[in-house]
Structure formats: structure tokens, C-alpha cells
C-alpha positions in Angstrom: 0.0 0.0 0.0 2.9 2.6 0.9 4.5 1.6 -3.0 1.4 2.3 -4.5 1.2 5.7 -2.3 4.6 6.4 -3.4 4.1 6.2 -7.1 1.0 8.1 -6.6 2.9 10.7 -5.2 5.5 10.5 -8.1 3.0 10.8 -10.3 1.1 13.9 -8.9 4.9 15.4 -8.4 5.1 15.5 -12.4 1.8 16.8 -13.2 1.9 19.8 -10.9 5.9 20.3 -12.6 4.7 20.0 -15.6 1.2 22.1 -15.9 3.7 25.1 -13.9 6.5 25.1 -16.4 4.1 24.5 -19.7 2.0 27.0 -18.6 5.1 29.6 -17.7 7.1 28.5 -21.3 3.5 29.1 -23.5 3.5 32.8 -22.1 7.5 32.9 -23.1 6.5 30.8 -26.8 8.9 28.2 -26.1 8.0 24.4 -26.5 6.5 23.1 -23.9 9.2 20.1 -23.9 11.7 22.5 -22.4 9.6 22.8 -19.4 9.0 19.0 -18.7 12.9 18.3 -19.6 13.5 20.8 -17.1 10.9 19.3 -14.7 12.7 15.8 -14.5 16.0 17.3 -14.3 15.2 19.3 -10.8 12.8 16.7 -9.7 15.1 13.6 -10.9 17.4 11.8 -8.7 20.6 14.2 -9.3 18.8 17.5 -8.2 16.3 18.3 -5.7 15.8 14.3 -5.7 11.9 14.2 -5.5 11.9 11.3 -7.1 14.9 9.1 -6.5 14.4 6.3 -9.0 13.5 6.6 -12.5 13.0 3.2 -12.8 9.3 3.2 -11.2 8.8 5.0 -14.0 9.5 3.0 -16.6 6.6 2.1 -17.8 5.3 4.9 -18.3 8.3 6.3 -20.4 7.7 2.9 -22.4 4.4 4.3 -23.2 5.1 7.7 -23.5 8.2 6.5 -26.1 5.4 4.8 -28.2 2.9 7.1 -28.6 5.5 10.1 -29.6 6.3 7.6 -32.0 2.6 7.1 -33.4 2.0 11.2 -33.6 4.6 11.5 -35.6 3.8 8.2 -37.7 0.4 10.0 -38.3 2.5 12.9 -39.5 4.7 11.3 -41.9 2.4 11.2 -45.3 3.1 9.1 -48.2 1.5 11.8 -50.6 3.3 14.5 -49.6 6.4 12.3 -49.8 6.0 11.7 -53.3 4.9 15.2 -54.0 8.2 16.2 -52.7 10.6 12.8 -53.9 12.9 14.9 -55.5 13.7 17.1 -52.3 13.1 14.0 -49.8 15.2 11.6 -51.6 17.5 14.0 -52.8 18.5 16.8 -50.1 16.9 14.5 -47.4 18.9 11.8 -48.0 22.2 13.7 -48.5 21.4 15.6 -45.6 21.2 12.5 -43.3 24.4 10.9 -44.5 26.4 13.9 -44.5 25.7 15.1 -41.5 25.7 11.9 -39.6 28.7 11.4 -41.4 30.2 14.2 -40.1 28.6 14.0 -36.2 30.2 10.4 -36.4 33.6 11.1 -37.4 34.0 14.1 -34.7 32.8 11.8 -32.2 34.7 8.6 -33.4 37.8 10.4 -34.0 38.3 13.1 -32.1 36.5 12.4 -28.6 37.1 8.3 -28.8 34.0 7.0 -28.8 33.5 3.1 -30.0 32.1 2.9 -33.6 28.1 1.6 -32.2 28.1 4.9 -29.9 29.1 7.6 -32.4 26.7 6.4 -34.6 24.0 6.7 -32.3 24.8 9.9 -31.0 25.3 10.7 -34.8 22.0 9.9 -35.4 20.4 12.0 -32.8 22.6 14.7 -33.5 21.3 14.8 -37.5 17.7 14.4 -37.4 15.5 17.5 -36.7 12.1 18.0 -34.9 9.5 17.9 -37.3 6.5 19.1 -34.7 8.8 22.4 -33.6 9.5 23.1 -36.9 6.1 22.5 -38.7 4.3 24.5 -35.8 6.8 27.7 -36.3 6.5 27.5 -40.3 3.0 27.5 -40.0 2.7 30.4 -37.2 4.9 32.5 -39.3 3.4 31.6 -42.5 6.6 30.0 -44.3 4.8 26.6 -44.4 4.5 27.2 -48.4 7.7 29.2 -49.5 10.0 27.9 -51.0 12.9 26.9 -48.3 9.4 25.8 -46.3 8.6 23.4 -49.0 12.5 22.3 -48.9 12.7 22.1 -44.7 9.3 19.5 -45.2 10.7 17.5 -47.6 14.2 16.9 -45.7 12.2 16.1 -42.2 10.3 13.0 -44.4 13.5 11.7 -45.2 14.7 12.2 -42.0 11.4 10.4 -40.7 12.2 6.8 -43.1 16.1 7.6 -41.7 14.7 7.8 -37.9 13.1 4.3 -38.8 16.2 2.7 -39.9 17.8 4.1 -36.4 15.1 2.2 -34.8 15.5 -0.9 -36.2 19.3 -0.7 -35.9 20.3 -0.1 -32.5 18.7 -3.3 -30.6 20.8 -4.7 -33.4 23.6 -3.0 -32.3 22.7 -3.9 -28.7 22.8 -7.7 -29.6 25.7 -8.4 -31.9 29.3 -9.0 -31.9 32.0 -8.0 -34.7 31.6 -11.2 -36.4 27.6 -11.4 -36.3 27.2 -7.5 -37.5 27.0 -7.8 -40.8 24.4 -10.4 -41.3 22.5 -9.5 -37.9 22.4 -5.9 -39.2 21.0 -7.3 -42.4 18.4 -10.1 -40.7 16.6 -7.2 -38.8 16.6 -5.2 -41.9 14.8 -7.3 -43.5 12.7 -7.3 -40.9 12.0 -4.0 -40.6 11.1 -4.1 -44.4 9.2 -6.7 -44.1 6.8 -5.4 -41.3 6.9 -2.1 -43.0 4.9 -3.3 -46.7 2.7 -5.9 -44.1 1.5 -2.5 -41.8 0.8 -0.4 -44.8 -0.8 -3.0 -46.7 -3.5 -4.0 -43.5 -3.1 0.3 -43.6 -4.5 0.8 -46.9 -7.0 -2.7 -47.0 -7.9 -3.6 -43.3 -8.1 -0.7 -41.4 -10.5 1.6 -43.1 -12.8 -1.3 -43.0 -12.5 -2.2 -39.5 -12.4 2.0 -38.4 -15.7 2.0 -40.6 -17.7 -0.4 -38.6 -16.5 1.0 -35.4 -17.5 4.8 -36.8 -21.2 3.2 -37.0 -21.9 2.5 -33.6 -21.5 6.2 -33.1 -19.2 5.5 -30.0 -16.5 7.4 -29.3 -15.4 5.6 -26.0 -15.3 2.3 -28.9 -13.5 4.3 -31.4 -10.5 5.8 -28.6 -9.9 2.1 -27.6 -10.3 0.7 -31.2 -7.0 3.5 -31.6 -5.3 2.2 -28.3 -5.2 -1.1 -29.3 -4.3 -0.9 -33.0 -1.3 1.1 -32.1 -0.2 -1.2 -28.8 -0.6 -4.1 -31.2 1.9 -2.8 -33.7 4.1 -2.1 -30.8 3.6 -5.9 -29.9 4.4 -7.5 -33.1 7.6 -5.3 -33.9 8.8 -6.3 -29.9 8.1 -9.9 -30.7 10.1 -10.0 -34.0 13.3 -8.1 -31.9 12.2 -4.9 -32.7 11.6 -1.9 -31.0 8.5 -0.8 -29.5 8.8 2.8 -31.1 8.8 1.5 -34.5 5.5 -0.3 -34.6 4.1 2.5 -33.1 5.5 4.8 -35.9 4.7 1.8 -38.6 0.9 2.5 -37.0 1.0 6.0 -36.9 2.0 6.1 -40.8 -0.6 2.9 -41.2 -3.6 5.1 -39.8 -1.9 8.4 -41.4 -3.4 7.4 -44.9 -6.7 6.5 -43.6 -9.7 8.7 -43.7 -9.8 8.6 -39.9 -6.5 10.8 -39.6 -8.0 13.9 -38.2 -10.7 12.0 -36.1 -8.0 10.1 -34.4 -5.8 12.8 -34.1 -8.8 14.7 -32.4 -9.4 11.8 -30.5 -6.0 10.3 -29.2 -4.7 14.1 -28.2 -5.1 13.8 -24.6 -3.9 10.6 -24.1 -1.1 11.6 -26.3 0.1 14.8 -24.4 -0.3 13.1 -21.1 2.0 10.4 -22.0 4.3 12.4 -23.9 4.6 14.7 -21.0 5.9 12.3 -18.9 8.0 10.5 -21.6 10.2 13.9 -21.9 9.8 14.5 -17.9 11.4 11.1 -17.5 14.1 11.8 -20.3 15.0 15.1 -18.2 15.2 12.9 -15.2 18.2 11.4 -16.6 20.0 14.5 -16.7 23.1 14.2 -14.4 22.7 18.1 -12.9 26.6 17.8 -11.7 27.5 16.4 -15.0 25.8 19.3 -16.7 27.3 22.0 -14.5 30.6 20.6 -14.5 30.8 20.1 -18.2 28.4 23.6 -19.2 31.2 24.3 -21.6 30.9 21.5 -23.3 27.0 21.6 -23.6 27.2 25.2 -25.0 29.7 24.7 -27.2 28.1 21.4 -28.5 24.8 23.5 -29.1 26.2 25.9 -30.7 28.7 23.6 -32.8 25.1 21.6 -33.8 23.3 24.3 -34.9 26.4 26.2 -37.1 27.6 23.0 -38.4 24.0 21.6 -39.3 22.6 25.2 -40.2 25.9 25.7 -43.1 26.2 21.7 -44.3 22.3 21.9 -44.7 22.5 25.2 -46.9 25.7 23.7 -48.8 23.7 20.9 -49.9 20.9 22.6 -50.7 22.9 25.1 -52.8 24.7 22.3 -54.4 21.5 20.2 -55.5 20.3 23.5 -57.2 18.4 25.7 -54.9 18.4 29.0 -54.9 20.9 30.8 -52.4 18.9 32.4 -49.8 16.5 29.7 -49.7 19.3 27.4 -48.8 20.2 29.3 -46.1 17.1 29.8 -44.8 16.2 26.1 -44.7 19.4 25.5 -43.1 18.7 27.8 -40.2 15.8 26.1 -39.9 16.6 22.8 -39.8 19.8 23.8 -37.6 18.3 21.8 -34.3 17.7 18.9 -32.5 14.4 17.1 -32.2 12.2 14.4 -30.6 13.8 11.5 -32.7 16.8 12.4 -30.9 15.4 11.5 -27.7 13.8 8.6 -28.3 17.0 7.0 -30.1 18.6 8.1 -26.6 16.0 6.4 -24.6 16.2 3.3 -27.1 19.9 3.2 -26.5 20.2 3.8 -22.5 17.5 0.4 -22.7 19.6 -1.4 -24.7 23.1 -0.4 -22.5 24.6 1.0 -25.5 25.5 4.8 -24.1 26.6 5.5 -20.7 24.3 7.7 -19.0 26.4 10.5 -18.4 27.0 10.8 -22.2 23.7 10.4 -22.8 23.0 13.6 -20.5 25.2 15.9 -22.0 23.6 14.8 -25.7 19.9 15.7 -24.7 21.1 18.6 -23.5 22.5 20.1 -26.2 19.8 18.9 -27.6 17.5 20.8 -25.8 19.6 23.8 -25.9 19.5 23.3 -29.7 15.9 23.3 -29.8 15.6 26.0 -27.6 16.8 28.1 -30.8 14.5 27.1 -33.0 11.6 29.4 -32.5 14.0 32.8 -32.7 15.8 31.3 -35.6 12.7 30.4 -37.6 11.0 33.9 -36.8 14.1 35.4 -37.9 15.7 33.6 -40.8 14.7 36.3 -43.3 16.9 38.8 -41.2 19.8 37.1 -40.4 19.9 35.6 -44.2 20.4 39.8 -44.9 22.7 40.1 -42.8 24.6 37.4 -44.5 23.9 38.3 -48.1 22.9 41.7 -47.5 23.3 42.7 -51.2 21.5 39.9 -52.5 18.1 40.0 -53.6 15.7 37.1 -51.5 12.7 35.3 -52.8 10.6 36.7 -50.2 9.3 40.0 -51.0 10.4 42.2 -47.8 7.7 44.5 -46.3 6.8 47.6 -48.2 8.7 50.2 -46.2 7.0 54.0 -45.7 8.1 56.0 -48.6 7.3 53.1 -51.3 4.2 52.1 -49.9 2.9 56.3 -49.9 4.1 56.6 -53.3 2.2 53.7 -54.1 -0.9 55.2 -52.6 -0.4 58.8 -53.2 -3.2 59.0 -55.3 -5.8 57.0 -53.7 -8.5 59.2 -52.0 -11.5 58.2 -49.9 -10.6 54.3 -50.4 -11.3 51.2 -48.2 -7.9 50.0 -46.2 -8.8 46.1 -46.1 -6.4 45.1 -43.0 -5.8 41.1 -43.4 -6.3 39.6 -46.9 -7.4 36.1 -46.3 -10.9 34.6 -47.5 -13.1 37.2 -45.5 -10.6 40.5 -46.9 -10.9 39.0 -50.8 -14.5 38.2 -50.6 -14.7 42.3 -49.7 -12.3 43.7 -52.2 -14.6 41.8 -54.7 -17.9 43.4 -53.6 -16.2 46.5 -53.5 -14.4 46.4 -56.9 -18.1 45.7 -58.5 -18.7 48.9 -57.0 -15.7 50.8 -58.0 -15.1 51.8 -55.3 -11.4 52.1 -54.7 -9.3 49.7 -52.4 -6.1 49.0 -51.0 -5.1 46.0 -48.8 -2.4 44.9 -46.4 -1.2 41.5 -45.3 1.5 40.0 -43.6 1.5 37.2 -45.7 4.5 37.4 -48.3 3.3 34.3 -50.4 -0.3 35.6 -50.5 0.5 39.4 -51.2 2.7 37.6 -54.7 -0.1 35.6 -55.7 -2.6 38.9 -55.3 -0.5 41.2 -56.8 -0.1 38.7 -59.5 -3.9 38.8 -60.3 -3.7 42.6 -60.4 -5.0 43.4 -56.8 -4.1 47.0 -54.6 -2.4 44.7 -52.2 1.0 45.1 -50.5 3.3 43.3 -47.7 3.1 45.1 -44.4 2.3 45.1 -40.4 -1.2 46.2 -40.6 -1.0 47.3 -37.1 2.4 49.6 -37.7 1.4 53.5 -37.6 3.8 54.0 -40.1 2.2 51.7 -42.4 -1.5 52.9 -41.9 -0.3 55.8 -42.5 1.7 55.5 -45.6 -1.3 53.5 -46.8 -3.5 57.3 -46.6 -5.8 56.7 -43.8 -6.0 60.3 -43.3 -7.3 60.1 -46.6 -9.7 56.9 -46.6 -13.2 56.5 -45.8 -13.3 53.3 -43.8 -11.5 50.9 -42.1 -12.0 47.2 -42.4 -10.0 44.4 -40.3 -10.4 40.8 -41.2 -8.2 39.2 -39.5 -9.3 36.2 -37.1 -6.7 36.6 -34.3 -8.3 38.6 -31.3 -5.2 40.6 -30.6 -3.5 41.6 -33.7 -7.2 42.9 -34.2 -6.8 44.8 -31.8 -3.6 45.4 -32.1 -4.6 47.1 -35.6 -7.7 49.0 -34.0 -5.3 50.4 -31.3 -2.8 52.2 -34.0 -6.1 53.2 -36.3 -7.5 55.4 -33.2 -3.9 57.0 -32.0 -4.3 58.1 -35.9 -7.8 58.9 -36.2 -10.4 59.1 -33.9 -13.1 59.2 -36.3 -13.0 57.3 -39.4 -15.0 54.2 -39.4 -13.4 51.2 -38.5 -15.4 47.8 -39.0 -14.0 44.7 -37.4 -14.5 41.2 -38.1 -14.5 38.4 -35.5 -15.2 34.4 -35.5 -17.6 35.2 -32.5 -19.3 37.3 -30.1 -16.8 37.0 -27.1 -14.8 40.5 -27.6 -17.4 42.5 -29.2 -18.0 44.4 -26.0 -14.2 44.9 -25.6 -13.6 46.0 -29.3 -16.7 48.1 -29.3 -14.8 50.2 -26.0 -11.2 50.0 -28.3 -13.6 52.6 -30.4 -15.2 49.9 -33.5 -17.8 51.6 -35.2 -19.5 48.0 -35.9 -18.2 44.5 -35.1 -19.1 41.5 -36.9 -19.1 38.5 -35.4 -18.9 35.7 -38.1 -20.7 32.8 -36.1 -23.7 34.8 -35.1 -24.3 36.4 -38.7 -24.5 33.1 -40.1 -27.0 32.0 -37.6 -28.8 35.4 -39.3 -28.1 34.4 -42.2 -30.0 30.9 -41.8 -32.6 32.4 -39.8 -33.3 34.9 -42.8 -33.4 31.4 -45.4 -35.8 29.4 -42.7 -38.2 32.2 -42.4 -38.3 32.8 -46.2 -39.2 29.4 -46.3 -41.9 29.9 -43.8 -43.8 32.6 -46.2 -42.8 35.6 -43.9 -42.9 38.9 -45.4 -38.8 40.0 -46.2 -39.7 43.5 -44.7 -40.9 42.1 -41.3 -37.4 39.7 -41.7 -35.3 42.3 -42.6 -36.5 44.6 -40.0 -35.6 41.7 -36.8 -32.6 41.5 -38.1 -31.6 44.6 -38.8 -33.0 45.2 -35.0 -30.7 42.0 -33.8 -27.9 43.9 -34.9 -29.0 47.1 -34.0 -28.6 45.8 -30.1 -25.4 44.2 -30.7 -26.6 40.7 -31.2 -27.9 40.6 -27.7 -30.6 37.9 -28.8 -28.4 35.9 -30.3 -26.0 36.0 -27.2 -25.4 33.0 -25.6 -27.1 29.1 -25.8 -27.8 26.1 -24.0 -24.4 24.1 -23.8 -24.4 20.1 -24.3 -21.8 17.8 -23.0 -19.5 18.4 -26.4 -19.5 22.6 -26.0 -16.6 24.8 -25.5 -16.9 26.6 -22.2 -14.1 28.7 -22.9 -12.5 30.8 -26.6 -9.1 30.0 -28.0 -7.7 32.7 -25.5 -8.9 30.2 -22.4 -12.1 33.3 -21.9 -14.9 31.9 -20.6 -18.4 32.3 -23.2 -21.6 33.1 -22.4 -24.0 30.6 -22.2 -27.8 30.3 -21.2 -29.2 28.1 -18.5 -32.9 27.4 -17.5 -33.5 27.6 -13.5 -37.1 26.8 -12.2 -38.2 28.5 -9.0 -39.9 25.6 -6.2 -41.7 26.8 -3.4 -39.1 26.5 -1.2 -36.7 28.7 -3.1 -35.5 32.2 -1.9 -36.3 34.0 -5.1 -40.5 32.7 -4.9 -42.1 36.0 -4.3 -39.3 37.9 -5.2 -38.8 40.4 -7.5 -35.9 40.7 -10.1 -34.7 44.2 -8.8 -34.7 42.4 -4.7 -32.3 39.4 -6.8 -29.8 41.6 -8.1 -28.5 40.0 -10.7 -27.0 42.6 -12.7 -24.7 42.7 -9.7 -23.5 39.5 -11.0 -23.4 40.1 -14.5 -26.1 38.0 -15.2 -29.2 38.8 -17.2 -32.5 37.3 -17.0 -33.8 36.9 -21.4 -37.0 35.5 -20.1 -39.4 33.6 -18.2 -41.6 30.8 -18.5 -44.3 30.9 -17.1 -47.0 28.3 -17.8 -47.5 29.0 -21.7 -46.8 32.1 -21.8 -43.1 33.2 -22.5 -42.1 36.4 -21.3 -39.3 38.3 -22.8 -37.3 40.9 -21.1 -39.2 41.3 -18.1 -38.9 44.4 -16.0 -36.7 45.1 -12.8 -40.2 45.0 -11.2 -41.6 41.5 -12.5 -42.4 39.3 -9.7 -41.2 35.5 -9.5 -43.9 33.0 -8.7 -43.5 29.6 -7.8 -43.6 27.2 -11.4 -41.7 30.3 -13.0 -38.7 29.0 -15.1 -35.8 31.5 -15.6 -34.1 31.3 -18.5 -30.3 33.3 -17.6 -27.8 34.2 -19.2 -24.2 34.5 -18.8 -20.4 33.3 -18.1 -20.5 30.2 -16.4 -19.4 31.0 -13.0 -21.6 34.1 -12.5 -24.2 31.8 -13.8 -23.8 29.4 -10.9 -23.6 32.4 -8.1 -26.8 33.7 -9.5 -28.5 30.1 -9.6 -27.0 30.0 -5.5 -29.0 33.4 -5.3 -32.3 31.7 -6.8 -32.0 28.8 -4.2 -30.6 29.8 -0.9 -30.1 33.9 -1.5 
């Protein structure tokens, strides 16, 4: 009873690390694996010593290993590999060798390492992390550029390459210099073997089997349907000698090509965090804090000698196979890091008693260091690839600085400033253009401003919410205003720098819902659209067509809806699937029906005596027999059998229900 007690304890000592230091690193925009590899390491047995053993926790690293291995299985896409061959087999697989190549002979030559350990260490060292790097492209909007397109295609290849690691080191871990050779080939063929025998059941077995589970509508069926598909292929690959990790991968890439991908993405996230939390908690847990401190040096030089030497052999090669200068750089500076294959060939090879831990200490922390780069080198490839060829021109269009951008505009007068020129900012322009009335749009978008410009739009590169810009763009001169973006705070953002210009042209701001409008309306929007609720307009304009309603009386409830800020549409009864709070972690409104009993404080009572504007809570109506009445006054008296229907954030919700029942 005191060992389960214990482990409980360990358990709850990670979580609370771990929820601290993620929340701490989102506000800083660092990965959140920093924070649990820094977790284990003061909580491990070499610092404040929390947890004294990792080896309770083994089992849990086991499955934490395997599912980081299964989300980035379902990452790995066959189509996109093929749409990208030339890059993937190409760059990706010179990139691999060479710089594995070159990670091995430092280490083999220089520091004395045996052959099997530089070539792990190697292999860590030359793969990069796919998730970081795919989540900062896409953030920043590089995802589709040209040294985007290259980074994507070297991290496939370095995907198949991470499989060959996995196959290889409990290979390593069970042959002797006679045996290599042909053991090295045996579990190759393996590996190959189990590879074309997943992907086939992949592409024949699976969808069939995912199908008749999706009928029975059960998602509790579906979740353990996932679970067992992927610890199966973890199974077989462990019974043929395999690794763990690589059937999970193998199922990861098997379910990638199914249908089902985004469902059991959707589906297996929790479970998938959780257990990847404590994977890389237990991974910083083996981090020797003496060692590290002792040997800092070595870790910075060793992060710094990864990311130089990977960042220039990277843009070499992609120079070489014909890419176009700064878009070699750039790739290489973002590919210049560490990443979660690194780890989990650690793991694989502390189980197998191929690395001394020590060595593997210092490794995954200049891997972390490495990684640790990543998000200011991706945000800022662009300017330190100027700084390197400053007199070279770059594929990516730089923003429109203030003089060419009011030259541009010098003769535009009373015009539309679109601010964002997505979906929502086109579908404007085009209404407006039917008009003639004039138009000029910003966007931070490089690829998107080349296409529009391309098709003859007014469009140009720029920070939207930059005086400067808005007002080499002629606001002074413009007759509205309108931001499309669908981020709450660069809306505002933009709003902010619009009213320290101009206090009183109109500025109409889009939004995907109704949670800011009161907040935007304050920052000084003339109107705020939210999109959510105008398409529930939108349909109730259709239904009631439908119904034979006279269009005057529709347009006239709407027009009124909108009039009062949407207050109507404010709000609805949540079910067990609905949101309680917005992106931002903001709680929404939501309506909820209390009924008054005769024992309740409110019976008798009027609304003015509850008070529940004092807790920000309205009251839209009440039910009272048949008869439903809307917007009752302070003075409206509660009877017994009355049904409130309120209306409101959650918690104020649930003081103003306490009100109803016990005052």
C-alpha cells in the first residue's frame, strides 16, 4: 500500500511540474518540452531528488516512447512524400548521410568513442524536430515558401532515416563484430518486411475495421479501437526483436493514410500529451545536474557547434542540388536543431546499455539547448539571411517600407484600407471592386500578397498594425476601415494604431464570435461582426423565407438583432460536447434554465430584490405556464412554477443560480 502511495505521489509530483512550467514556457513561446525536460532534471534523482528512481517509472516512459512515435507516424504522409521525392530523396537523403557522417567522425575520431556509440549519437545529433519546426513554419506563415517546402521534404526523409535508427540499435545492442554484418541485415529485412505488411492492412484492413466501429457512433469504442491498434503494432515489432517505437511509428503512418487521420488525431490528443509529458519528464530525469554544470562548456559549445555546423552543411547541400541561395540558407537555419527522434534514439539506446548515462546527459542537453533556438531562428531567418547576403536579392518580398508604400498610394483618396487579406478580406475587395469603389489592402503574408498582386489586386506586404504603415497607406485620406483578421489581438492590435491616428473614421472589425465585441466596441469599433452569429442570421433569414414571412418584417428583426449588438443571439444552452471557454482560455456566455420551487428564496421575489445585474447575469425571459415572457422588467415578480431562463459566463451563472435557491 505505501509503494502504490509512493508512485502516486511521483505521479502527482510530475503533473503539478509539468502544468507550472508548460503554462510559464506558453506565455514565453517556447516548446513546452523544455519545461517537462527541465521538470525531470530538478525533480530527478541528481537535483532536488523528488523522485529518487527513474525506474518506477518506466513504464510509463515505455508508453510515453510509443505514442510520440505514433504522432509522428500520423504525421509522416506518403503523398506528400511523393509530391516532394525529389527534395526527400535528394536533399533529405544527403542531408542525413552527410551530417551523420560528419557528427560520427568528430565523435569517433576526435572524442574516442567506440564505432556503435558515435553512430547513435550521430544519429540524434542529424535528425531534426519535425513538430517544432512544422508548428513555427506554420505560425509564421513559411509553411509554403520555397525553403518551407525544402525544410518539409528533408524532415520525411529524416522520418524513413529515424526508422532505420530504430531498427538498428537493438541490433547493435545484440551483436558482436563477427555477427554485425548479417545480424544488421536479418533485422533489416525485418523491418522491411513489417513495414509493406502494416501499410498494406493500412490501406485494405483498417478503413474497414475504423468503418464499422464509426457506425456505432461511440467514441469511447473508437478511442480504444486507436489504443489497441497502435499497442498491437508495438507488440508485433517487440516480438520480431524490434523496438516498440517502431511499430508505433509503422501505425502512426498505417492510420496516417486513412480517412480517420484527423478524427484520431482529435481523439487520441489527450492521451497523447499526457503520456508524452511524462515521456520527456522522464528523459529530463536522466539528466546528471553535476554532470551538466561541471561540463556547461561543453554543452554550449556542442549546441552551438550543432546548430552552425547543421545550419551551413544543410544550406551547402541545398545550394549544391540546385536551390536558390537564400533559400538554402534559410532552410538551413531552420533545420539547424535537435528534435524528438533524438530523444527517443537516446531512450532506445540507455535500454539497450549502448550509451553510458552521463553521455547520454550531455547529448539531450545540447539537444534541448538546440531546440531551444528554433523558434527565434525560424522567426528570424529572413533577417539574419540579410545580414549574410545583404546585397543579394531574396525570394521573399520584404515589407513595403514607408516611402514606397505612400508613393504607391499617393493617389488613392476616400478608399477602403482592407487590414488582413485572407478569404473574408478577398471576398470584400470583390464586392467593393463591383462597386468601383477604390481599395487597398495589407497583409502579412508574403506568399499571399505575390499571388494577389499577381492577379492585379491594390495589395501590399506590411504590419497592418504599424502607424507608419497605416499611414503611408493614406488613412487620413480613406473612408473606412475594415479588419479581417481572425486573431483577437492583432485585431486589436490594428484597432489600437487606427485610433492613436484617427479618432473618427469608421473602422469595422471582423471576429469568429461574439466573445470581444463588447471589448472591441470600447477600443472605439464603429461596428463588429461576429462571423458565427451572422450566419445563424443568415439561416434564420433562409428558414423564415421558407416559412412565407414577409422580407420586410425579416429584414427589420434583423436589422434590429444587430441594432442591439446581437444581444438575442447572445449566448445558448451548452451540451456535454460545448466549449466553455474561446481560443484565448475566456470563458463564453452561455444560457441556462432555472425553475423557481416553493421552497426557493427567489418565490415571491422580485428581479430588482435578486440583483442580478450585480453579478453580470441577465435574465432573457421567463416561462411561465404557456406564456413566455421576454425581457421582463426590474419590477416583475417571481412565482413559484416560473422558469428563468439566464444568461451568462459560467461562474456568475452558478452564483446567480445560488441566489435563486438559498439567497
Amino acid at each position: 500500500m505505501l509503494e502504490n502511495t509512493d508512485y502516486f505521489n511521483q505521479v502527482m509530483i510530475i503533473l503539478g511540474g509539468s502544468v507550472v512550467s508548460t503554462a510559464l514556457l506558453r506565455r514565453l513561446r517556447l516548446p513546452p518540452v523544455l519545461g517537462y525536460l527541465m521538470v525531470g532534471l530538478l525533480i530527478g534523482p541528481y537535483a532536488l531528488q523528488l523522485i529518487p528512481k527513474t525506474n518506477d517509472l518506466h513504464f510509463l516512459s515505455e508508453f510515453g516512447l510509443v505514442f510520440l512515435l505514433f504522432s509522428l507516424g500520423l504525421e509522416f504522409s506518403l503523398g506528400k512524400m511523393n509530391a516532394l521525392r525529389k527534395t526527400v530523396f535528394g536533399l533529405g537523403s544527403a542531408q542525413v548521410v552527410l551530417c551523420s557522417l560528419f557528427f560520427w567522425s568528430i565523435l569517433y575520431f576526435l572524442f574516442d568513442f567506440s564505432s556503435e556509440t558515435s553512430l547513435i549519437i550521430a544519429g540524434a545529433l542529424g535528425l531534426s524536430s519535425t513538430a517544432i519546426v512544422t508548428q513555427e513554419l506554420t505560425r509564421w506563415n513559411e509553411l509554403n515558401s520555397n525553403h518551407g517546402h525544402a525544410a518539409i521534404g528533408i524532415l520525411l526523409f529524416q522520418d524513413l532515416a529515424a526508422v532505420i535508427f530504430l531498427i538498428m540499435i537493438p541490433a547493435l545492442a545484440g551483436t558482436n563484430d563477427n555477427s554485425f554484418s548479417f545480424e544488421i541485415g536479418l533485422i533489416l529485412l525485418k523491418g522491411l518486411v513489417l513495414f509493406a505488411v502494416m501499410l498494406t492492412v493500412g490501406k485494405w484492413l483498417m478503413p474497414f475495421i475504423f468503418h464499422e466501429v464509426s457506425k456505432t457512433r461511440s467514441e469511447e469504442l473508437f478511442v480504444m479501437t486507436v489504443l489497441l491498434v497502435v499497442l498491437t503494432a508495438a507488440w508485433i515489432t517487440h516480438a520480431f526483436g524490434l523496438s516498440m517505437a517502431l511499430g508505433a511509428f509503422l501505425a502512426g503512418m498505417m492510420l496516417g493514410e486513412s480517412h480517420f487521420k484527423h478524427q484520431i488525431e482529435a481523439d487520441i490528443r489527450p492521451f497523447r500529451d499526457i503520456l508524452l509529458g511524462l515521456f520527456f519528464v522522464t528523459v529530463g530525469m536522466e539528466l546528471n545536474y553535476h554532470i551538466l554544470i561541471s561540463n556547461i562548456h561543453w554543452v554550449i559549445l556542442g549546441s552551438l557547434g550543432l546548430v552552425l555546423s547543421k545550419a551551413v552543411l544543410i544550406a551547402i547541400l541545398a545550394h549544391l542540388l540546385g536551390k536558390e541561395r537564400s533559400s538554402s540558407i534559410r532552410t538551413g537555419l531552420i533545420l539547424a536543431q535537435g528534435g524528438e527522434f533524438g530523444f527517443a534514439l537516446l531512450t532506445l539506446a540507455l535500454t539497450n546499455n549502448l550509451l553510458e548515462p552521463q553521455v547520454a546527459s550531455l547529448v539531450v542537453a545540447i539537444i534541448v539547448f538546440s531546440i531551444a533556438t528554433t523558434p527565434f531562428l525560424i522567426r528570424y531567418n529572413a533577417h539574419i539571411c540579410k545580414l549574410i547576403m545583404p546585397n543579394k536579392p531574396h525570394e521573399e518580398p520584404s515589407p513595403h517600407n514607408s516611402d514606397e508604400l505612400a508613393e504607391a498610394t499617393s493617389e488613392l483618396s476616400r478608399h477602403i484600407i482592407i487590414c488582413g487579406f485572407g478569404r473574408v478580406g478577398q471576398t470584400v475587395a470583390r464586392f467593393m471592386r463591383k462597386e468601383n469603389l477604390p481599395i487597398l489592402a495589407l497583409d502579412n503574408d508574403s506568399i499571399r500578397i505575390q499571388e494577389a498582386t499577381g492577379g492585379g489586386e491594390n495589395a501590399f506586404f506590411g504590419d497592418s498594425s504599424s502607424r507608419n504603415v497605416l499611414e503611408a497607406a493614406g488613412l487620413h485620406r480613406a473612408s473606412l476601415v475594415v479588419i479581417t483578421v481572425n486573431e483577437y489581438e492583432q485585431s486589436l492590435g490594428i484597432l489600437r494604431s487606427v485610433r492613436a491616428l484617427d479618432d473618427d473614421i469608421p473602422v469595422v472589425v471582423r471576429t469568429s464570435d461574439d466573445s470581444h465585441l463588447e471589448d472591441l466596441k470600447r477600443e472605439g469599433a464603429t461596428e463588429v461582426i461576429p462571423e458565427a452569429l451572422e450566419g445563424s442570421l443568415m439561416l434564420v433569414t433562409h428558414v423564415m423565407t421558407q416559412m412565407q414571412i414577409p422580407f420586410r418584417r425579416i429584414a427589420k428583426m434583423v436589422q434590429t438583432a444587430r441594432e442591439q449588438r446581437y444581444q438575442l443571439l447572445h449566448g445558448y444552452f451548452h451540451g456535454r460536447q460545448s466549449q466553455l471557454l474561446d481560443k484565448e482560455g475566456n470563458p463564453l456566455i452561455r444560457l441556462h434554465p432555472v425553475k423557481i420551487s416553493d421552497g426557493c428564496f427567489a418565490a415571491n421575489k422580485t428581479l430588482n430584490e435578486l440583483n442580478f445585474d450585480h453579478r453580470q447575469v441577465k435574465v432573457l425571459r421567463v416561462n411561465r405556464q404557456d406564456l413566455d415572457i421576454e425581457k421582463p422588467e426590474a419590477s416583475f415578480r417571481l412565482e413559484s412554477g416560473d422558469t428563468l431562463i439566464l444568461q451568462g459566463m459560467s461562474d456568475h451563472i452558478e452564483q446567480a443560480e445560488a441566489r435563486v435557491y438559498s439567497g
